[in-house]
N, C-alpha and C positions, 0 to 999 in steps of 0.2 A: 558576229555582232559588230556593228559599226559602233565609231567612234560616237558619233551622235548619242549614240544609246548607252557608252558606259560613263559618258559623259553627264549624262541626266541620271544615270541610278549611282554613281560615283560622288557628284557634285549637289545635285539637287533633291536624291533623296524621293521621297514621294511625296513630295510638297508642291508637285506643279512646277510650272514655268514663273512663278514667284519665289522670291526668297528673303525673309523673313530675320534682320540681324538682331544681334543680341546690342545692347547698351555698350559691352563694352566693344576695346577695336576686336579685330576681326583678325587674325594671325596665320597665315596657312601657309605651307608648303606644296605643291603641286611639282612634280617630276616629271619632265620632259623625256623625250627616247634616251639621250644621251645621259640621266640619270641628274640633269643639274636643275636644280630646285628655284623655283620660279614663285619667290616671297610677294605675296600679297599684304598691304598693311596698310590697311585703312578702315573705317570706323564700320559703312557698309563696300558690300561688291557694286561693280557699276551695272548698270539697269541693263538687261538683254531681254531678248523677245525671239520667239522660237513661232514657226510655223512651217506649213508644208505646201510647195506649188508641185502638186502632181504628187512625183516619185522625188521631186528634189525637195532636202530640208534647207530654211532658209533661218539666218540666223542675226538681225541686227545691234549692234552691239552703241551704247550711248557712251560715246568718245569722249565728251564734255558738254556743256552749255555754258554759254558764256552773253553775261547780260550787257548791253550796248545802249549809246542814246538816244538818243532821238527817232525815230523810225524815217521819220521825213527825207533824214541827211543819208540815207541811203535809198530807201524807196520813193519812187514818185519825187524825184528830185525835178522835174518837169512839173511839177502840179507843185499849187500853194500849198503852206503851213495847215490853215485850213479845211483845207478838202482832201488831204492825206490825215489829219486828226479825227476829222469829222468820219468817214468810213471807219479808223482805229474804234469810234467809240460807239459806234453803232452794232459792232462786234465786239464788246465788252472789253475793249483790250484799252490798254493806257497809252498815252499820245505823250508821254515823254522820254521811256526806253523800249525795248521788247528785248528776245530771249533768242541767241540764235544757237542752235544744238546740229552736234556732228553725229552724224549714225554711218561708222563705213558697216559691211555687208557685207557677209561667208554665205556660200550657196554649195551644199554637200550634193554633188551628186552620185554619188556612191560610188563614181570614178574617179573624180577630181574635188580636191576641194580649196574653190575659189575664193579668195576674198578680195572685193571689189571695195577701193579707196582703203590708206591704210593711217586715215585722221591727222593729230596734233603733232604726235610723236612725245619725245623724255622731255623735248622746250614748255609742253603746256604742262605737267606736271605738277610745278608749284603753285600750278593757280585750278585747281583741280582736273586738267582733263589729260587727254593722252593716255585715254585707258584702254584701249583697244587690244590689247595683249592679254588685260585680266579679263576681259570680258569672253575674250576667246578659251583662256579656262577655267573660266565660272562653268560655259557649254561643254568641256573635255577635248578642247582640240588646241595644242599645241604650237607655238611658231615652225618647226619641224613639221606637222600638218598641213599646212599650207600646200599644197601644189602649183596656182596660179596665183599671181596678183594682178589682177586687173585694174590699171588707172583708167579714170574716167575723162580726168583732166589734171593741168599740172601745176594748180594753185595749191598753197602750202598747207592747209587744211585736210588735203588728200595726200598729200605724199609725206607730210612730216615724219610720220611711221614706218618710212619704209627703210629707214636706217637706225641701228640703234647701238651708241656709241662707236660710229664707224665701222661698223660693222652692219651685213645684210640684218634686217630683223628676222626675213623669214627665208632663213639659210638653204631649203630645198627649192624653191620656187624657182620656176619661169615669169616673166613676166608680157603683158600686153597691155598696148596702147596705141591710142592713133599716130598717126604718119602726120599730120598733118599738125596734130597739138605736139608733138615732141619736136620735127623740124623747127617751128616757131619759136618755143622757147628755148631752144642750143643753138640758134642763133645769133654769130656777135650781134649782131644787129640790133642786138637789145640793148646793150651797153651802151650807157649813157641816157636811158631815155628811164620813164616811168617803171617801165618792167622790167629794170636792169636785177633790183632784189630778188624776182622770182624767177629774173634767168641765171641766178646765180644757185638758188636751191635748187633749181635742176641741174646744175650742171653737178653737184656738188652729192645730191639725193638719187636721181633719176638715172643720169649718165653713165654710171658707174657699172649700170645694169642689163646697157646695151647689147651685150653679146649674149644676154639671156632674154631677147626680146622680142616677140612677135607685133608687128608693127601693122593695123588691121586701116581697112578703109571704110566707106559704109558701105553697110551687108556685109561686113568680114565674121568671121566664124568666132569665138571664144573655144567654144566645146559644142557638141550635138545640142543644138537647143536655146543655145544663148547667142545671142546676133548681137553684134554692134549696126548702130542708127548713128548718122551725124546729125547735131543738133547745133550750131556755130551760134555764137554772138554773146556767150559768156565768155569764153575762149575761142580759138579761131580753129582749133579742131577736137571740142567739147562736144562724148559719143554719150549717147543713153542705149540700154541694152535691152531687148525683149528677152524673156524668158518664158518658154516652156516647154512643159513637161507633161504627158498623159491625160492632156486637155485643160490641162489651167494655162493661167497663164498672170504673168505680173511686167511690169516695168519699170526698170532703173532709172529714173530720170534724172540724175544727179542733178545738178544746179542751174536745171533747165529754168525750174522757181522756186526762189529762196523765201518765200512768206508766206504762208497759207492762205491768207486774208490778201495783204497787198501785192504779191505777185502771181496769186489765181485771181481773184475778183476783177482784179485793174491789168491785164499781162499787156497793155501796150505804157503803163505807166513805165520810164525810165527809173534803172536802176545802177546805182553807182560804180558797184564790180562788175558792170556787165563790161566789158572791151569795145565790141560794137553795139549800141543800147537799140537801132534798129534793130537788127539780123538778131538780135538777143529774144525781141519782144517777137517778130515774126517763130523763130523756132518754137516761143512758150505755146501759141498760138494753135502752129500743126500741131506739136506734138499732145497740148490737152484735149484739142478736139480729137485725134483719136483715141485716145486714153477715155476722153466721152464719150465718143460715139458707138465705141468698141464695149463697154460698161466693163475694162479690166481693173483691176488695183493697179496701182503705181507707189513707187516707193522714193521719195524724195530727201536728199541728202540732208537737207536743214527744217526739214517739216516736224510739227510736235513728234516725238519719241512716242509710238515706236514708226514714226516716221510714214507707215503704210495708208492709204487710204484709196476713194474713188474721185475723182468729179462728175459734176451735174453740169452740163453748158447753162450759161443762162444771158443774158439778154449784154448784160455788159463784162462777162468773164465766163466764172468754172465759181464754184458752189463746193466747198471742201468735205466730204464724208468720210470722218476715220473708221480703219478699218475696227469690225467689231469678230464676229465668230464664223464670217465667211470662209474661212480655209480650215474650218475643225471639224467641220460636218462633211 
């Protein structure tokens, strides 16, 4: 029996991939291999989402949401108030905050088990996120489970997690990332400038994990099945992963586009975290048109929870369709 599986009749019960809290908090104990009790304590568990590409189970875990202002001040910061509002409200959305949500990603392949980006970390905590560890066992898998961490890139929303109280969070693991986003940011070179704060969490988060690290390029391997893709212009060696398994197939695109609406509909509109906002919007570009053309799902890092869906090409972008029951059948 895999873990998957005592994980769902241990945790979830016969209740589906939903789970249903009671009024009052929520109190548990879960025990790790090494027998140390891993306290959950909050009102409900955080939101996870379970399905299957092939033979591999995949497993999104919602890390936080965290509500922001303006959408303007960070998308389509090249386009007016205006016509960054005006698209918000033609997609029923509000034109003076929006929502932006962490989803990192566990892929069981019944050899290894991955988890790709590892969210906020114990910092986001008191403002509710950084749950990535309960979400891992709401499903039945353990920090000690873990096999691989895969980073995707080395902005602090993905790697916050990967330490917890100075210590590894997920104490068996290897680790992989590109060559190209790790060189960059353990570089002095950053000190002193805008990305001095982020060359510091890695040096501080990432670094330490060097000698457990495989350092991949594009087309470098993960495991049987999972490829790294460079995808640059959010970070300068920022990979998306293909995934498959026994004829499916999905794709990682981590923060290739951060907004469903304004960075699929608009992917040449500038956007403020991108590094380079050309090479950013050029990568959105290749990489939705095959995610199009290809008609695979894709799974994006800050896309509504559970984060999975396809795009449609259309005349000025990509046409957002979440995912519904196409991996159950």
């Amino acid at each position: 029996m895999t873990s998957f599986e005592i994980g769902r009749r241990a945790l979830l019960g016969t209740a589906g991939l939903g789970i249903i809290a009671s009024p009052a908090i929520i109190r548990s104990h879960v025990f790790a291999q090494e027998n140390k009790p891993l306290e959950i304590d909050r009102v409900t568990p955080p939101d996870i989402h379970q399905f299957k590409v092939g033979g591999f189970q995949v497993l999104v875990v919602k890390d936080g949401a965290r509500p922001s202002g303006n959408p303007g001040e960070t998308f389509g910061t090249d386009q007016s108030p205006e016509t960054v509002g005006e698209l918000l409200t033609q997609n029923f959305l509000p034109t003076d905050q929006f929502v932006n949500s962490f989803s990192p990603t566990l892929i069981d392949t019944g050899s290894d088990v991955i988890l790709f980006d590892t969210g906020l970390g114990k910092a986001a905590r008191a403002q509710g996120g950084g749950r990535l560890v309960e979400g891992l066992a709401v499903a039945g898998y353990m920090p000690e489970d873990i096999s691989i961490v895969v980073i995707t890139h080395m902005h602090g929303d993905h790697i916050g997690g990967i330490m917890e109280d100075g210590k590894p969070a997920f104490p068996k693991a290897r680790y992989v990332t590109g060559q190209a986003e790790y060189d960059f940011w353990t570089d002095t070179a950053r000190a002193g400038t805008p990305a001095e704060g982020n060359h510091k969490a890695v040096l501080s988060n990432v670094k330490p994990h060097a000698d457990k690290m495989t350092f991949l390029q594009d087309g470098g391997e993960v495991v049987s099945g999972i490829t790294a893709l460079l995808a640059p212009g959010h970070t300068p060696g920022h990979l998306i992963f293909n995934i498959e398994s026994e004829g499916r197939r999905l794709v990682l695109t981590a923060d290739t586009a951060n907004h469903y609406i304004l960075s699929l509909e608009r992917p040449d509109w500038e956007v403020r975290f991108d590094m380079d906002k050309a090479e950013a919007a050029a990568s959105r570009k290749k990489v939705f048109d095959m995610v199009a053309t290809d008609k695979v799902a894709f799974l994006g890092y800050h896309m509504p929870f559970p984060a999975v869906g396809f795009v449609e090409k259309q005349e000025t972008g990509y046409r957002f369709v979440p995912k519904s029951y196409q991996f159950d059948i």
